[in-house]
C-alpha positions in Angstrom: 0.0 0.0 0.0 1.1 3.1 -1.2 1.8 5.8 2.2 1.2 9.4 1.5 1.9 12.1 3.2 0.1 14.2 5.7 -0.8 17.2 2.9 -1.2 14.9 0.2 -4.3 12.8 2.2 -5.6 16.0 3.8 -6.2 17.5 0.4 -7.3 14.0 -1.2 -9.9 14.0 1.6 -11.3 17.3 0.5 -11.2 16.9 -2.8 -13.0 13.6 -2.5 -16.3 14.0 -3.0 -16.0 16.1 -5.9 -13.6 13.5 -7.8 -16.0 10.6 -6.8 -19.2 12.5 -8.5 -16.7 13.4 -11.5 -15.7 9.4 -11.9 -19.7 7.9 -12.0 -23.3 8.6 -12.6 -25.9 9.0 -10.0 -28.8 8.4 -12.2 -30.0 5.2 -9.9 -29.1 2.3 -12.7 -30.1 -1.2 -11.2 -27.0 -3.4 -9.9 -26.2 -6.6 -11.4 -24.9 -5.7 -14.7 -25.0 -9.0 -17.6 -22.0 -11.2 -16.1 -21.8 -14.6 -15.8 -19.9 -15.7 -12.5 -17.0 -16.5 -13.1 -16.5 -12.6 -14.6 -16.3 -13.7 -18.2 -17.9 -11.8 -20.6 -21.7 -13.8 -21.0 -22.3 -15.2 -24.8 -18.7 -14.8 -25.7 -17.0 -16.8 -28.1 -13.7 -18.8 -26.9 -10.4 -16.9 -26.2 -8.7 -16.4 -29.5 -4.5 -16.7 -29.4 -1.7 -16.1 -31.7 -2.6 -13.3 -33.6 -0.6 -10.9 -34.8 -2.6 -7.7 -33.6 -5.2 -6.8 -31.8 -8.3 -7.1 -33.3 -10.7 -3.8 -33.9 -8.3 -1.7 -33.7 -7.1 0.5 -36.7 -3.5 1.7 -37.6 -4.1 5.1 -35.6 -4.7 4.2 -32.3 -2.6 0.9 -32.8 0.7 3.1 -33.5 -0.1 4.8 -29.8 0.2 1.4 -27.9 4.3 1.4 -26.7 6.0 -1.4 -28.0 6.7 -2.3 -24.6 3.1 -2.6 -23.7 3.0 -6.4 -22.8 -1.1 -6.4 -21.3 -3.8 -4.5 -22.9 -7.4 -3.4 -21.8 -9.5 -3.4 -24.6 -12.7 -1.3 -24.1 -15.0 -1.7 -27.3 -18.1 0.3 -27.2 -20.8 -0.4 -28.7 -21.9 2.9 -30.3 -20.6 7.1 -30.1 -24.0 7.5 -28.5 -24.5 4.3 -26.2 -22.9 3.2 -22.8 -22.8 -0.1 -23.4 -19.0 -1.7 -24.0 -17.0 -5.3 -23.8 -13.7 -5.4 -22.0 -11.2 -7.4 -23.3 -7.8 -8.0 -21.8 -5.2 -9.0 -24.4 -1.7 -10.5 -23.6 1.1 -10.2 -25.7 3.0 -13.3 -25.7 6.1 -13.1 -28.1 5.0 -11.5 -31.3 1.3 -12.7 -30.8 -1.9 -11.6 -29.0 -3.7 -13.9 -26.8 -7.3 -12.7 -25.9 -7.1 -13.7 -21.7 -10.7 -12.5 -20.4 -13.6 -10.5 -21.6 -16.4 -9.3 -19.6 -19.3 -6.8 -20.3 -19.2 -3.2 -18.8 -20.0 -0.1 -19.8 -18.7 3.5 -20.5 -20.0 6.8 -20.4 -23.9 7.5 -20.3 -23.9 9.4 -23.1 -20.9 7.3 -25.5 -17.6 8.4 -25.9 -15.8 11.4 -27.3 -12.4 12.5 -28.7 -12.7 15.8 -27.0 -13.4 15.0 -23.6 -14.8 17.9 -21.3 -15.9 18.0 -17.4 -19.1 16.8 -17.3 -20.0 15.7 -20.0 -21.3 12.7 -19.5 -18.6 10.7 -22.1 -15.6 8.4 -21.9 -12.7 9.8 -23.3 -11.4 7.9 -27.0 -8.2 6.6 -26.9 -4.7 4.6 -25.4 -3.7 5.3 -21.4 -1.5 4.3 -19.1 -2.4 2.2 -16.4 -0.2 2.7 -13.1 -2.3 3.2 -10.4 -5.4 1.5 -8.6 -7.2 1.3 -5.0 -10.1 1.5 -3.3 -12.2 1.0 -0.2 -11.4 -3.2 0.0 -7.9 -4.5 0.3 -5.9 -5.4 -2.6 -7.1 -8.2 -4.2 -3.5 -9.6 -5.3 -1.2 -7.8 -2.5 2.3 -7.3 -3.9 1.2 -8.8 -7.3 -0.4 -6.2 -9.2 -0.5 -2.3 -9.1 0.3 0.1 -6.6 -2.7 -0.2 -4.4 -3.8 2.7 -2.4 -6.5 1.6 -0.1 -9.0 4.1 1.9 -12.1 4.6 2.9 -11.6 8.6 0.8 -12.9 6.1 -2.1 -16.4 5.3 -0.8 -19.2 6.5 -2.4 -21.5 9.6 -1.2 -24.5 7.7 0.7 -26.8 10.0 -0.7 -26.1 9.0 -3.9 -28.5 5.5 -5.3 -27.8 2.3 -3.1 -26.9 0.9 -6.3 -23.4 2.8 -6.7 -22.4 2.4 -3.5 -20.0 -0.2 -3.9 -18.5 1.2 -7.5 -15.4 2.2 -5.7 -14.9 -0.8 -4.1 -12.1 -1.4 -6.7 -10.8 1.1 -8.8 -8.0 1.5 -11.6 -7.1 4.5 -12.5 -6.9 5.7 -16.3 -3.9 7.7 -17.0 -6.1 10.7 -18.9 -5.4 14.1 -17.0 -3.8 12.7 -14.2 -0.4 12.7 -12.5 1.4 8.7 -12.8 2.5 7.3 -9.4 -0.3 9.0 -7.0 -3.4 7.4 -6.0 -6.7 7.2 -8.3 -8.2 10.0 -6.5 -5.2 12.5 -6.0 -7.2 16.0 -7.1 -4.2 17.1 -9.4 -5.5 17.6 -13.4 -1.5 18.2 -15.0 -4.3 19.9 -18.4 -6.5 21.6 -15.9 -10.1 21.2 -14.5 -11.8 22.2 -17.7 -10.3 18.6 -19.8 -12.0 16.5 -16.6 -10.6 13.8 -14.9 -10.9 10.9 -12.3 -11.2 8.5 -15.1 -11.2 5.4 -13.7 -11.9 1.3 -14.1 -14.5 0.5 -11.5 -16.8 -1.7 -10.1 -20.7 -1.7 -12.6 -23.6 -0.5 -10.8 -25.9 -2.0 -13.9 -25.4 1.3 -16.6 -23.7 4.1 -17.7 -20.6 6.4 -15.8 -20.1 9.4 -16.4 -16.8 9.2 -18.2 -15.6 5.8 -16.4 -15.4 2.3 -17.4 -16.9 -0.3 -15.4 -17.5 -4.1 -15.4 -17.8 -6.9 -12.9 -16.3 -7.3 -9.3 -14.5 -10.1 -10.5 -13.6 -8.8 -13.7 -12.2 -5.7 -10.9 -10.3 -8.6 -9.2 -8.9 -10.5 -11.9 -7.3 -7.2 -13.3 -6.0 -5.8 -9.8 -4.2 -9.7 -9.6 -3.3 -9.9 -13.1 -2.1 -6.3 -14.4 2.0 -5.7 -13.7 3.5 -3.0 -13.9 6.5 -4.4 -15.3 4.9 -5.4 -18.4 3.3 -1.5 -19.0 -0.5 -2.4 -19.2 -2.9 0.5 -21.4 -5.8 0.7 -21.9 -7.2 1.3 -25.9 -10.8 2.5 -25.5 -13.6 3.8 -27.5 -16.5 3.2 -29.5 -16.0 0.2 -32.4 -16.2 3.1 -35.3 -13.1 5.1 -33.6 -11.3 2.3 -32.5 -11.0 1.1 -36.3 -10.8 5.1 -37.6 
């Protein structure tokens, strides 16, 4: 567990709220989401292995994934305009991709976008960084996985729908407008307040975020275990039509 320092957690603490509304919807969506239980994605064909790239993905975003990007978290939404999505982690094994899990999830209530803004409702297109997770539960895979900042800072505003409380639970951060190597919910935006932030991976609550990405708790645990830093996981995300663009 990652220990900060006295000024960093007093003004993570009263930044919190405001980053937690900025990370998820509170528009009441029922729990449950579509997963089968063993957090594979319900319906989905077997894991395909040895292929050369990374399905769905077109030569734009593909060039933006580092060649030394050994895990990647493929986010493929359904539509611009719908919050529905498929997560798919991909392994890199040798020269070859090896399709490892898939669950479904969702993204932003209102789609996805290539310019995203505070509040509006969308997931931001593109390839991140992921360095960083925690939550309100331990680690999942102590020692194994991510720097894992855990505190109760993560929990969810009881007044907001009993159905989100627990989206926090788990949470990886997304490396859009953030500073590498703090927590998920440090307050700091490096491209300012007005790009948004506190873009995360999180637990579903049933429907659209509002920016986030979210899928299963054991689609949560299997990536906090499974994700190392030393092989420099991303994340390519977006709708299906700008993924390929």
């Amino acid at each position: 567990m990652r220990i900060s320092g006295t000024l960093r957690a007093w003004a993570t603490a009263m930044a919190g709220i405001a980053l937690l509304a900025g990370c998820t919807g509170t528009d009441g969506g029922r729990g449950g989401g579509r997963h089968d239980s063993g957090g594979h994605r319900a319906g989905a064909a077997q894991p395909a292995s040895n292929l050369g790239r990374i399905p769905g993905l077109g030569e734009r975003l593909r060039s933006r994934i580092p060649a030394e990007a050994g895990q990647v978290v493929a986010v493929y939404g359904k539509g611009e305009d719908s919050a529905d999505a498929t997560v798919v982690l991909w392994t890199k094994n040798g020269g070859t991709w090896d399709r490892t899990r898939s669950w479904d999830g969702h993204n932003g209530k209102r789609g996805w976008t290539t310019d995203h803004r505070e509040n509006d409702k969308r997931s931001p297109v593109g390839v991140f960084s992921l360095t960083d997770a925690g939550g309100v539960l331990p680690d999942p895979g102590p020692g194994k996985g991510l720097p894992y900042s855990r505190s109760a800072a993560f929990a969810a505003p009881r007044s907001w729908a009993e159905s989100h409380w627990h989206d926090f639970d788990y949470v990886i951060a997304i490396d859009y407008n953030r500073v590498k190597g703090t927590a998920p919910n440090d307050p700091n935006r490096p491209e300012g307040q007005a790009k948004g932030g506190s873009i995360w991976l999180h637990m579903d609550h049933g429907s659209g975020t509002s920016g986030c990405v979210s899928l299963s708790k054991s689609g949560m645990e299997y990536l906090l275990r499974t994700l190392d830093p030393a092989r420099h996981p991303v994340v390519v995300m977006g709708d299906k039509a700008h993924l390929k663009g």
